[in-house]
C-alpha positions as CSV (number, residue, x, y, z in Angstrom):
1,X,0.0,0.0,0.0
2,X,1.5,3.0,-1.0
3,X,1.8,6.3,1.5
4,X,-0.8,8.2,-0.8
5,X,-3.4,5.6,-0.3
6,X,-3.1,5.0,2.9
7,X,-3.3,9.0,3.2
8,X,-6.6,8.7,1.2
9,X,-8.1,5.8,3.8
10,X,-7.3,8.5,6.6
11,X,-9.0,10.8,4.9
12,X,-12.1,9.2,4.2
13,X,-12.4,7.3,7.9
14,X,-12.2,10.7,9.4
15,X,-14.7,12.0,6.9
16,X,-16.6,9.2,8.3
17,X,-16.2,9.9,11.6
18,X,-17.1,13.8,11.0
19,X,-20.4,12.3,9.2
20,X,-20.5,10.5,12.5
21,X,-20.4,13.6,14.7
22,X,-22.5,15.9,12.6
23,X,-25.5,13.5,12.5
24,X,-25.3,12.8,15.9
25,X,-26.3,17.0,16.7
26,X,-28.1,17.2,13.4
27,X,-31.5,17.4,14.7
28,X,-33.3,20.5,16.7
29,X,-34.3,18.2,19.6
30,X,-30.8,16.6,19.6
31,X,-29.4,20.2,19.5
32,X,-31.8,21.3,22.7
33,X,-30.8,18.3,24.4
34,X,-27.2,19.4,24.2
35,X,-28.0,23.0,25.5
36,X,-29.9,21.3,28.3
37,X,-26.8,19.0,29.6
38,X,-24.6,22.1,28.7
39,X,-27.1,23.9,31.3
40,X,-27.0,21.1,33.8
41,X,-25.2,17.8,33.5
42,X,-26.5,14.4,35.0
43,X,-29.7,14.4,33.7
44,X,-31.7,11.7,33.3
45,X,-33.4,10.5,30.2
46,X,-36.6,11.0,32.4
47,X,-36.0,14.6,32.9
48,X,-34.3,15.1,29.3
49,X,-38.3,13.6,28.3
50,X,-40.0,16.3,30.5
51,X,-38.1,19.3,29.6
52,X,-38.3,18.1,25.5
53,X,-41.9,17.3,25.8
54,X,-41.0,14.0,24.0
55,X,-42.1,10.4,25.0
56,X,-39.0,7.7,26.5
57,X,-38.7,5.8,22.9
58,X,-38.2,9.5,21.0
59,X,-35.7,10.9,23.6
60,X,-33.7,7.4,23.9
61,X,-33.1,7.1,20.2
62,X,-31.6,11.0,20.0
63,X,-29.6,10.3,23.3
64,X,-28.7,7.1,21.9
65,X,-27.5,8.9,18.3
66,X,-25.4,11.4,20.3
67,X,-24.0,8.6,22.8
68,X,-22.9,7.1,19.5
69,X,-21.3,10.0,17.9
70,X,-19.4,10.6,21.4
71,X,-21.1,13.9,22.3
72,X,-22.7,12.4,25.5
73,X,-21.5,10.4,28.3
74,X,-24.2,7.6,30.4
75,X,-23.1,7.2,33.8
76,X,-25.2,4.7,36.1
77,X,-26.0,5.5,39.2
78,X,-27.9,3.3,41.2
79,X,-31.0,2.6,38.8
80,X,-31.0,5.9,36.8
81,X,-28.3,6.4,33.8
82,X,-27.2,10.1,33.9
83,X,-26.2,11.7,30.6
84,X,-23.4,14.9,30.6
85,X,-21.6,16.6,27.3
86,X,-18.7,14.8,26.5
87,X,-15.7,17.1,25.6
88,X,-16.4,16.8,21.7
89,X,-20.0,17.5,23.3
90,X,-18.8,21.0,24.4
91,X,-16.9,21.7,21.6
92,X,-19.9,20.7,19.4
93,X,-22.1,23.4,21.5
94,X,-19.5,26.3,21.4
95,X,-19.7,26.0,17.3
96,X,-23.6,26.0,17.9
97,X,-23.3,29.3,20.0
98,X,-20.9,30.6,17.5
99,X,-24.1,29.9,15.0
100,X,-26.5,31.5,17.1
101,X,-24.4,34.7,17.7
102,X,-24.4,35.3,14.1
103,X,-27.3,36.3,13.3
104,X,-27.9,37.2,9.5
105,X,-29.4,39.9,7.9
106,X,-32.6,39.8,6.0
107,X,-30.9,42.0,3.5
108,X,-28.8,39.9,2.2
């Protein structure tokens, strides 16, 4: 294998892995569920439920996506499983915010 191709496999593995990363925040629910564990870590998918208004299945699945892409952590404690932002998870919400604070015109 020559030094070019194994440059190219890089490349597309961590194209993968950025596919990975993006899909796992590229939802709005996903996306207020990462401002809601950037607000206040340990939450359980029970509260994550309540303060999304969505049912267990719907809220596992996106916690599930983001768990996947490495943007949130599931810690156990005692019978409830706690979610937090991983550190890619923060990063992921300081690019949102970056987002947010630009705001575009309508002229443009």
């Amino acid at each position: 294998m020559t030094a070019q191709t194994r440059r190219n496999l890089s490349d597309a593995q961590g194209a993968r892995r950025l596919e990975r990363i993006v899909k796992g925040f590229a939802n709005h629910r996903r996306i207020q569920i990462l401002r809601l564990l950037e607000a206040e870590e340990n939450l359980t998918l029970l509260d994550l439920c309540q303060a999304t208004h969505t049912d267990v299945k719907t809220a596992s699945e996106h916690v599930r996506r983001m768990h996947n892409a490495g943007l949130v952590s599931k810690r156990r404690k005692g019978r409830w499983v706690r979610h937090a932002l991983t550190e890619l998870g923060r990063s992921v919400v300081g690019i949102l915010k970056a987002f947010d604070a630009e705001k575009p015109s309508r002229d443009a």
